[in-house]
C-alpha positions in Angstrom: 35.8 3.6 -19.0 32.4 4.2 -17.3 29.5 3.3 -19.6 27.0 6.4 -20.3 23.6 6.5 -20.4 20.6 8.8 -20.7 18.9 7.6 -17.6 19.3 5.6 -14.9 17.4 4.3 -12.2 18.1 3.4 -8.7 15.4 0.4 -7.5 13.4 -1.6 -9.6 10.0 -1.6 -7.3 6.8 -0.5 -9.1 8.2 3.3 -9.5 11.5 2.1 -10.8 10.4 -0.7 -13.1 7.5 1.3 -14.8 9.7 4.7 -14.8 12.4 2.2 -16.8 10.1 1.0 -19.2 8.5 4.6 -20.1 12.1 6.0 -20.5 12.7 3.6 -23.0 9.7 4.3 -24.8 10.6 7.4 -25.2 14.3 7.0 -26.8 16.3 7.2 -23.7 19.3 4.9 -23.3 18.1 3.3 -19.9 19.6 1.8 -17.1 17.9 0.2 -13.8 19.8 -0.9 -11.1 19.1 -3.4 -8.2 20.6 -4.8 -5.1 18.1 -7.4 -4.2 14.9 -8.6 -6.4 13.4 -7.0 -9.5 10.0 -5.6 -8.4 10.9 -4.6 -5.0 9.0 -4.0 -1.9 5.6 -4.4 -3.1 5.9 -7.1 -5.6 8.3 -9.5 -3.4 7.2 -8.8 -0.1 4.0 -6.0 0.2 1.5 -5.6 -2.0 1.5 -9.2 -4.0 2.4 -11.1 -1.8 -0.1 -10.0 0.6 -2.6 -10.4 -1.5 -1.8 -14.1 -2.2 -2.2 -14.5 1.7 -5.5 -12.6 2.0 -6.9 -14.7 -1.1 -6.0 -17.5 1.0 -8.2 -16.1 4.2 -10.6 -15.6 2.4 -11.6 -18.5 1.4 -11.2 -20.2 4.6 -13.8 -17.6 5.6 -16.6 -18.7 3.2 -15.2 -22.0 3.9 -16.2 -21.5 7.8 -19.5 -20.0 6.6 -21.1 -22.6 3.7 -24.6 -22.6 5.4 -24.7 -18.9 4.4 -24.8 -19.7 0.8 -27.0 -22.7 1.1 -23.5 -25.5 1.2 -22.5 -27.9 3.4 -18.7 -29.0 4.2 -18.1 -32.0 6.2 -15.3 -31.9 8.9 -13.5 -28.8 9.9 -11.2 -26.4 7.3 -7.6 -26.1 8.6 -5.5 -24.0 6.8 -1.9 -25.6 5.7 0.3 -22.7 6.5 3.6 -23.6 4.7 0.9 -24.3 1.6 -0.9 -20.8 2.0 3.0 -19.4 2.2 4.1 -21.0 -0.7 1.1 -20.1 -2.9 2.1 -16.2 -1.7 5.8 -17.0 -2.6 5.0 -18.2 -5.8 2.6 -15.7 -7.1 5.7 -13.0 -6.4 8.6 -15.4 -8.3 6.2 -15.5 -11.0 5.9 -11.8 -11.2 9.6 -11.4 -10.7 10.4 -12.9 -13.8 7.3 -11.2 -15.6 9.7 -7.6 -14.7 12.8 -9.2 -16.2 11.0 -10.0 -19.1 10.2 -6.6 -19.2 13.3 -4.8 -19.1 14.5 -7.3 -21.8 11.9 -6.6 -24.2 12.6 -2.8 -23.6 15.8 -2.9 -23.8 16.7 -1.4 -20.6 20.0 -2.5 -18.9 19.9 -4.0 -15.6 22.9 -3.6 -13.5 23.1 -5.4 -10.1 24.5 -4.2 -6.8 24.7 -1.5 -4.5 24.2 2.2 -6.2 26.0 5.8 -4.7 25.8 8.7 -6.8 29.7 9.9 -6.8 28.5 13.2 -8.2 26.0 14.5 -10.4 25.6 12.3 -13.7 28.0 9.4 -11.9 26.9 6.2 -10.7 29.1 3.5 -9.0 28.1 0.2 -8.3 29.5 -2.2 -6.1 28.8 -5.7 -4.7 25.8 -5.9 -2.5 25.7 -6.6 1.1 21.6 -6.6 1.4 21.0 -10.2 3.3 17.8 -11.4 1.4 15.1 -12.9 3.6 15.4 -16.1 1.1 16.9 -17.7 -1.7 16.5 -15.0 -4.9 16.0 -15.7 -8.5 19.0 -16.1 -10.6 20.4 -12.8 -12.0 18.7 -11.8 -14.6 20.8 -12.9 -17.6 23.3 -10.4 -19.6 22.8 -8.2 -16.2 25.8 -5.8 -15.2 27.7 -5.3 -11.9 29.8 -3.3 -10.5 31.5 -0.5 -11.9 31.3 3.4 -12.6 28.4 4.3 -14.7 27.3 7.6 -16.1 24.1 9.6 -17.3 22.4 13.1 -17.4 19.7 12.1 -15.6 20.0 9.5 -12.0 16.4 8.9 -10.9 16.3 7.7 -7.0 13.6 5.0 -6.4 14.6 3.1 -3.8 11.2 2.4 -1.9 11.1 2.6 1.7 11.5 -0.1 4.5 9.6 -0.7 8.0 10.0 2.2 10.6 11.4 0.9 13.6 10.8 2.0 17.4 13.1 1.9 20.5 12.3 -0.7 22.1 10.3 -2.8 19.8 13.4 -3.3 16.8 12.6 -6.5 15.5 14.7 -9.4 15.9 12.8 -12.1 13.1 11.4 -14.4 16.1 9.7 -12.9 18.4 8.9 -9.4 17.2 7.9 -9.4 13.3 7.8 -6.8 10.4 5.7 -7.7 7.8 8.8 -9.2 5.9 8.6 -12.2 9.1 4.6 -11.8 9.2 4.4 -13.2 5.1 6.6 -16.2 6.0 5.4 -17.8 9.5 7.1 -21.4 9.5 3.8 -22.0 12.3 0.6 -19.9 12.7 0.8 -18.5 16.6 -2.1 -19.3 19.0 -1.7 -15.4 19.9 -0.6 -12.1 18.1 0.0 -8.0 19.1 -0.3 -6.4 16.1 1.3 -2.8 16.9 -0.6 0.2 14.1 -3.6 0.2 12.7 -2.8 1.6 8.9 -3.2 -0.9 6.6 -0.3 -3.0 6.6 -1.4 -3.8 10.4 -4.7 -4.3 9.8 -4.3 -6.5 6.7 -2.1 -8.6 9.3 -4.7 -8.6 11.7 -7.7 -9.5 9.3 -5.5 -12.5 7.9 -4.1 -14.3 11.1 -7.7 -13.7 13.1 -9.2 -15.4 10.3 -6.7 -18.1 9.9 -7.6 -18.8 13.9 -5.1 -16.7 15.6 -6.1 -14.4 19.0 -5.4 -11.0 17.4 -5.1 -7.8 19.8 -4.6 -4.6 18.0 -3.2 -1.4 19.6 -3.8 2.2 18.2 -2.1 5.2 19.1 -4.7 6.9 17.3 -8.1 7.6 18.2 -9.2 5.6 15.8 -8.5 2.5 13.6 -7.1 3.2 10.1 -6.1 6.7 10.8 -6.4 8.1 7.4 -9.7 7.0 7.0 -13.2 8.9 7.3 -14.0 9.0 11.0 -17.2 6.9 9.9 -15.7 4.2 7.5 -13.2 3.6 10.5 -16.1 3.6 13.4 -18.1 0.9 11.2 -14.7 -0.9 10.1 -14.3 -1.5 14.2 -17.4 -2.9 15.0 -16.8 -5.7 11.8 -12.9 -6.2 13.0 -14.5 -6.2 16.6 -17.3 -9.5 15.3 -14.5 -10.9 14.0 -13.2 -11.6 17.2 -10.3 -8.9 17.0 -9.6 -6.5 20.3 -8.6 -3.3 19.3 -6.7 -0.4 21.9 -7.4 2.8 20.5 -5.4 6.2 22.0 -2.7 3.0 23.8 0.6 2.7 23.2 3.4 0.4 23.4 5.5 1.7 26.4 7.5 -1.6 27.1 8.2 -5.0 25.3 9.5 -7.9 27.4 10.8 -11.1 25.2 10.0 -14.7 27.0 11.7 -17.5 25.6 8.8 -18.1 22.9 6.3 -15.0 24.1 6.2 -11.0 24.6 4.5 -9.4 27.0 3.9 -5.5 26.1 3.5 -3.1 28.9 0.2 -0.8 27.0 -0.8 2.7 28.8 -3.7 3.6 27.9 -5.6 7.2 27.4 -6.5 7.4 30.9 -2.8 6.7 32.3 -4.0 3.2 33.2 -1.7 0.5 31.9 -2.4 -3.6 30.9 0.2 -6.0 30.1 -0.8 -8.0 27.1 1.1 -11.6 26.2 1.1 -12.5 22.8 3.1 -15.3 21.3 4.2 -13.2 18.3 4.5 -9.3 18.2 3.9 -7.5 14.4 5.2 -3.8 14.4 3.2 -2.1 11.7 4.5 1.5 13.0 4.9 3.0 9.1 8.0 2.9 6.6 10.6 5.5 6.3 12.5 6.1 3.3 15.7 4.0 2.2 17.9 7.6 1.6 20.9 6.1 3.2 24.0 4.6 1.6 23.2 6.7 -1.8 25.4 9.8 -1.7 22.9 12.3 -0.9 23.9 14.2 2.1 27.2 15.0 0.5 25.6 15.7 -2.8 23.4 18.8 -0.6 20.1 16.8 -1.8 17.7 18.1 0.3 15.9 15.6 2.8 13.4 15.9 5.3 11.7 13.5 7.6 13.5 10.4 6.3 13.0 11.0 2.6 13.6 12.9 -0.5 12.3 16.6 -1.1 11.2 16.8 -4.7 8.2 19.3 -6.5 5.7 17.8 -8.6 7.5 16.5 -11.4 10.4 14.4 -9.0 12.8 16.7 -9.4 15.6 17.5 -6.3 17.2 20.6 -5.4 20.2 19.2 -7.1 20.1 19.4 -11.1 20.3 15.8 -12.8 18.7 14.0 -10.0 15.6 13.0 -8.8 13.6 11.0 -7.0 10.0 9.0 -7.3 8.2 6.8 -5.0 8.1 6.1 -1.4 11.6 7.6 -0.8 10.0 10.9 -2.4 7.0 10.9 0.5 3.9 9.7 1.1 1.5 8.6 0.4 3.7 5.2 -0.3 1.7 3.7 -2.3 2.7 1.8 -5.2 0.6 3.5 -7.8 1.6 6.7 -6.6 5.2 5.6 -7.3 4.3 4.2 -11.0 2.5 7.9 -11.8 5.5 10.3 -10.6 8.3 7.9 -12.1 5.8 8.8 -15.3 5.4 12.3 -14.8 8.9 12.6 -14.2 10.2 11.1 -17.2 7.9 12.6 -19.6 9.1 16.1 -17.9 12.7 15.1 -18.6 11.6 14.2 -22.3 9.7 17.1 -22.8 6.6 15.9 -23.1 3.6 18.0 -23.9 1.0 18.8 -21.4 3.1 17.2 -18.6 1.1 18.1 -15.4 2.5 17.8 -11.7 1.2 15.1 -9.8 -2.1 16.1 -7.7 -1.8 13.8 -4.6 -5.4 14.7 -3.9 -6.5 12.8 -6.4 -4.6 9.2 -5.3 -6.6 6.3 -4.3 -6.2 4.1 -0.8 -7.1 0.4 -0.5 -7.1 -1.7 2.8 -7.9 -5.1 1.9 -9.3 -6.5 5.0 -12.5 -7.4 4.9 -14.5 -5.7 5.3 -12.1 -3.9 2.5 -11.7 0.0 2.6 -11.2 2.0 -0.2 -11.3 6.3 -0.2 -10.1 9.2 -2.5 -10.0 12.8 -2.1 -11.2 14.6 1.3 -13.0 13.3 4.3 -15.8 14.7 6.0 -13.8 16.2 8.8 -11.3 17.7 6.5 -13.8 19.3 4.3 -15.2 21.3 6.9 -12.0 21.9 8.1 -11.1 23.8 5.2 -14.4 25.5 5.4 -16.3 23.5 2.8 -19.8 23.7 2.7 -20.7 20.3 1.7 -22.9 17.6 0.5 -23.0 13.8 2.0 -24.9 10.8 0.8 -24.7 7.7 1.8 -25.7 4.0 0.3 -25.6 0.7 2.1 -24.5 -2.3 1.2 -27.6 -4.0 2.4 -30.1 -2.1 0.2 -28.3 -2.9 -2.6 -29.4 -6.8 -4.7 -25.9 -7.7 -5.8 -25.0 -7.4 -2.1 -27.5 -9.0 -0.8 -26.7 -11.8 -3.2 -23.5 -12.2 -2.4 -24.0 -12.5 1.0 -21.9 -9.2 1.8 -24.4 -7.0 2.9 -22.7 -5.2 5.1 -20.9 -1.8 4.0 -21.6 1.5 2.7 -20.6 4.3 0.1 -20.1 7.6 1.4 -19.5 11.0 -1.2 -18.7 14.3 -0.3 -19.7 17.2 -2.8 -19.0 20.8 -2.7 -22.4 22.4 -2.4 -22.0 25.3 -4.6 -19.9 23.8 -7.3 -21.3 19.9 -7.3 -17.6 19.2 -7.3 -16.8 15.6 -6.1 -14.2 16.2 -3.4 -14.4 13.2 -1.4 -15.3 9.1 -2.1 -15.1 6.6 1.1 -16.3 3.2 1.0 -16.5 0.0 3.4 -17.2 -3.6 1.8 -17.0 -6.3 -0.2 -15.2 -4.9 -4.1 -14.5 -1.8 -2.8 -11.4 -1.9 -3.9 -12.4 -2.8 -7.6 -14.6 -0.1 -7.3 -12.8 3.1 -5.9 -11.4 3.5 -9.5 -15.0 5.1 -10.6 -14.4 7.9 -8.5 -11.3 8.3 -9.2 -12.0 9.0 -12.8 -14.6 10.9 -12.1 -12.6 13.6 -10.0 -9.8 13.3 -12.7 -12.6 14.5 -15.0 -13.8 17.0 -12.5 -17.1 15.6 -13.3 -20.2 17.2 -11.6 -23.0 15.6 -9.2 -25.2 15.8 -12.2 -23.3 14.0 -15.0 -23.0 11.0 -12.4 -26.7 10.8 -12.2 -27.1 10.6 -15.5 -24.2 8.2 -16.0 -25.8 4.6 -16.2 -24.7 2.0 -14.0 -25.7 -1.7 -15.2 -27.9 -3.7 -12.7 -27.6 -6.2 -10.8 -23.9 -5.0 -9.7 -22.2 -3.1 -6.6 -21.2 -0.2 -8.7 -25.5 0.9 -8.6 -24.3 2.1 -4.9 -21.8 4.5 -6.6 -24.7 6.1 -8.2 -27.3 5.7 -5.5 -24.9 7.7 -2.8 -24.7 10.7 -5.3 -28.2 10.7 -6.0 -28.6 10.4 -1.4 -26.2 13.5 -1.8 -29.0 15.4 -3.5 -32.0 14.1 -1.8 -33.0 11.6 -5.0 -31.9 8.1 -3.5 -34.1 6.0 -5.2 -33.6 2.5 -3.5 -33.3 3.9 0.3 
């Protein structure tokens, strides 16, 4: 007999985990089911992880640099790679366990193996044939399996996985996702890193720091796509010191595999084409939506471009099912996934003052270095829409905790609506940008004006004084420029 619950959930990556956790807050019988690792995509193999290795690059780079900071360090600093691996590997088993500690505390059910929704308000479960990319924690203990399960309410959150393009499909040697670019056995003398969002770029910061010859290729006309034209135009020049070569408006027309080498046939904007040989090839091309395997299609849930069509609250065309996360659309970002599993289980509950999710209002973090970090509009997209707006700008260099630091490089950027004093727009470029993005973010939740950030105190001597100082440039009233 099939087991019933209130809710269950389909992936336990950042949307599923916190979506399982909220349900059972609020009284639901909850059940989360996984194939492969609790914490998915971000915490085993993206965001984490990543992290772990860019900590790790990091420090070699103020390693390479003591006589900035008044320091001397005899000999040369090599990096260990299966050490600077390991560290990233066990930073995501740690956090592993810290999610199955969470579903036992809140008393949600974990059930293991692959999920298809038989119908609406019908789960079945059977073994998994997902091929891990290494050894996986135990199953969690008192965790389900296969079998027929049942509940009102089936929440899709299974995450997405790397977009693949004919002719560069990765085959785990030669040409990488990031899944093979976390986990190098050997650090290549040469790398093609293929896309310049952020998963490419945080590639292509950490190997060219760690001493690899990094060639980056953009279809785009510029690096980091998504970015304000001028935070992407500074953020080449730094990659460019760094020793990186970037191809902007060049694509990837033909990959030839050597017996430990590529060689990619690139065609540039003018119809010219070079032929670059790297030892290792990332492709960093975007994600698409894992919405196969589930049920779906024969369900009628609509789809469209490789993932799940939903409103603002997660919910399908289908009654009883919905869907959260990176298989709901971009952006595919993790806390975008955490925030609509939220909103979407407080809608099922009833909640009051449940409010859709405004993806206006998300925050995006590169963290290369120099790290990015933007919310809301772009210059070129407010005057698009026919804003008339206000910029300021702050740099980095004018600012004493900078300059202390030794990162004096960067800038703030904020983009008000002239009539309103609405902040519509926050881009920055440097070090702690990433820690600092939130203040904006706030802000524009609060639809706070131009003139209650001037009067909001900032404490001195810190980077957030550069929040402040670019409203104030907005206005005409910079007072340290």
């Amino acid at each position: 007999m099939a087991e019933n619950y209130d809710v269950i959930i389909i992936g336990s990556g950042p949307g599923g985990y916190v979506t399982a956790v909220r349900s059972a807050q609020l009284g639901f019988k909850t059940a989360i089911i996984e194939r492969e690792h609790l914490g998915g995509i971000c915490l085993n193999w993206g965001c984490i992880p990543t992290k772990a290795l860019l900590r790790s690059a990091e420090i070699k780079h103020y390693a390479d640099n003591p006589q900035a900071y008044g320091l001397k360090i005899e000999g040369k600093v090599t990096a260990d790679t299966a050490a600077v691996v390991d560290r990233s590997r066990k930073v995501s088993l740690r956090l592993n366990g810290g999610v199955a500690f969470l579903m036992k505390k809140n008393k949600v059910d974990v059930i293991w193996g692959e999920a298809r929704i038989g119908k609406p308000g019908e789960v079945v479960v059977s073994g998994t044939t997902k091929k891990p990319m290494e050894p996986q924690p135990p199953v969690p203990k008192g965790a389900k399996g296969e079998g027929t399960y049942k509940a009102k309410h089936i929440i899709v959150a299974t995450g997405a996985r790397p977009r693949v393009l004919p002719g560069m499909e990765p085959d785990g040697k030669l040409i990488w996702t990031y899944f093979e670019a976390m986990v190098p056995k050997e650090m290549p003398k040469s790398l093609l890193v293929v896309g310049s969002g952020a998963i490419g770029i945080e590639f292509a910061y950490f190997y060219r720091t760690m001493g690899v010859d990094v060639t980056v290729v953009e279809v785009m006309p510029q690096v980091m796509p998504v970015e304000d034209a001028e935070v992407s135009k500074f953020a080449q020049r730094q990659f460019e010191k760094q020793g990186m070569k970037i191809l902007l408006e060049a694509k990837v027309t033909k990959v030839e595999k050597g017996s430990d080498s590529i060689t990619a046939t690139v065609e540039k904007k003018d119809g010219t084409t070079e032929k670059i040989t790297a030892d290792r090839m990332i492709s960093a091309v975007g994600v698409q939506g894992n919405i196969e395997n589930l049920g779906l299609e024969a369900l009628g849930v609509r789809t469209e471009r490789g993932c799940v069509v939903v409103d603002g609250y997660g919910r399908t065309n289908v009654p009883g099912i919905y869907a959260i996360g990176d298989v709901a659309g971009p952006p595919m970002l993790a806390h975008k996934a955490e925030h609509e599993g939220v909103i979407c289980i407080e809608k099922i509950a009833e909640v009051p003052g449940v409010h859709a999710l405004d993806k206006g209002k998300i925050p995006g973090c590169t963290y290369c270095s120099p790290q990015v970090a933007s919310v809301g509009l772009t210059e070129q997209k407010a005057k698009a829409e026919g804003r008339d707006i206000r910029v300021g700008r702050f740099l980095f260099g004018a600012n004493g905790k900078a300059i202390a630091l030794g990162e004096d490089q960067g800038f703030i950027k904020t983009i008000f609506d002239r009539k309103t004093g609405e902040l519509l727009g926050a881009h920055m470029i440097g070090a702690e940008v990433t820690e600092l993005i939130q203040g904006f973010v706030v802000a524009m939740n609060l639809e706070t004006t131009e003139e209650e950030l001037m009067h909001t105190v900032f404490p001195h001597p810190t980077l957030s004084e550069m929040m402040k100082e670019s409203v104030l440039d907005a206005y005409g009233r910079a007072l340290n420029a």
